[in-house]
C-alpha positions in Angstrom: 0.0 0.0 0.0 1.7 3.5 -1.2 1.6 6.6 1.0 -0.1 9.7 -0.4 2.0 13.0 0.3 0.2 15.9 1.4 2.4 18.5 0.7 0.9 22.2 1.2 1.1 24.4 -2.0 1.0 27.5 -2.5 -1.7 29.3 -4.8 -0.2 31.1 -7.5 -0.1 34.7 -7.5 -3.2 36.7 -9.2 -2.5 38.1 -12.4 -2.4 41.7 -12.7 -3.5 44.6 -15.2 -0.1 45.7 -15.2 1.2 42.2 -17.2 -1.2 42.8 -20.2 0.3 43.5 -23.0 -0.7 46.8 -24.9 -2.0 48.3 -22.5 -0.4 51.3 -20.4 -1.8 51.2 -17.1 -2.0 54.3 -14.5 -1.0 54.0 -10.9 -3.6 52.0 -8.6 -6.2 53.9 -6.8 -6.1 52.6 -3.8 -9.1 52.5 -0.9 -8.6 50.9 2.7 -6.2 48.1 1.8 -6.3 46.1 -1.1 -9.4 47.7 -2.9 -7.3 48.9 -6.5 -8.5 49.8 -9.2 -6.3 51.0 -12.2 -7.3 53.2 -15.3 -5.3 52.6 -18.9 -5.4 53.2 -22.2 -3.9 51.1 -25.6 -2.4 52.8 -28.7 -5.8 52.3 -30.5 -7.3 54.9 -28.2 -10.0 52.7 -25.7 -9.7 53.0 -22.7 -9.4 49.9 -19.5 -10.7 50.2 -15.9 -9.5 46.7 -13.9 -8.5 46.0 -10.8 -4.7 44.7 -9.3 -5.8 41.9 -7.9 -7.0 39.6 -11.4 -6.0 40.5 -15.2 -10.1 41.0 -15.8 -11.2 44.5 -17.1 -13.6 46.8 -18.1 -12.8 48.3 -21.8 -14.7 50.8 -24.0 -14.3 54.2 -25.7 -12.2 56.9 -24.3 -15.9 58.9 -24.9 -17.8 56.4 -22.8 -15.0 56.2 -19.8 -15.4 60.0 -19.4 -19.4 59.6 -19.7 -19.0 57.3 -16.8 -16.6 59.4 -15.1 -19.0 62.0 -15.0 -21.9 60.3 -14.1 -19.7 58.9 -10.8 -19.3 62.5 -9.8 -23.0 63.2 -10.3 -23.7 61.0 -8.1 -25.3 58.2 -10.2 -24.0 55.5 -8.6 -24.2 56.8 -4.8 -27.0 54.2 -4.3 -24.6 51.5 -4.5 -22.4 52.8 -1.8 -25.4 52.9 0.7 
């Protein structure tokens, strides 16, 4: 009868924005710890909003990140921070 090991492993490291390619990333805006979020832009002109933690984004028009942009300082998404 064969033993099994157990040996603890270490999960590996998330992605981040930073290490996809084509895409120049801003410093992380960072809130209370590890809530980052990064803004960036590629050479074709759209824009990224993702976090540091996983290589996921958001990606649309530079036009449609400033729409959002000023909605956020309207105040159209103060609901969700209720």
């Amino acid at each position: 009868m064969g033993t099994t090991s157990t040996t603890p492993t270490t999960p590996p490291a998330p992605a981040t924005p930073s290490a996809t390619a084509g895409i120049a990333w801003d410093e992380a805006f960072c809130s209370e710890g590890a809530n980052c979020f990064r803004f960036g832009r590629d050479a074709e002109g759209k824009a990224y909003i993702g976090t540091t933690d996983s290589a996921a984004y958001v990606t649309d028009s530079i036009d449609a990140l400033r729409a959002l942009i000023s909605a956020v300082k309207a105040g159209a998404a103060d609901h969700l921070l209720a």
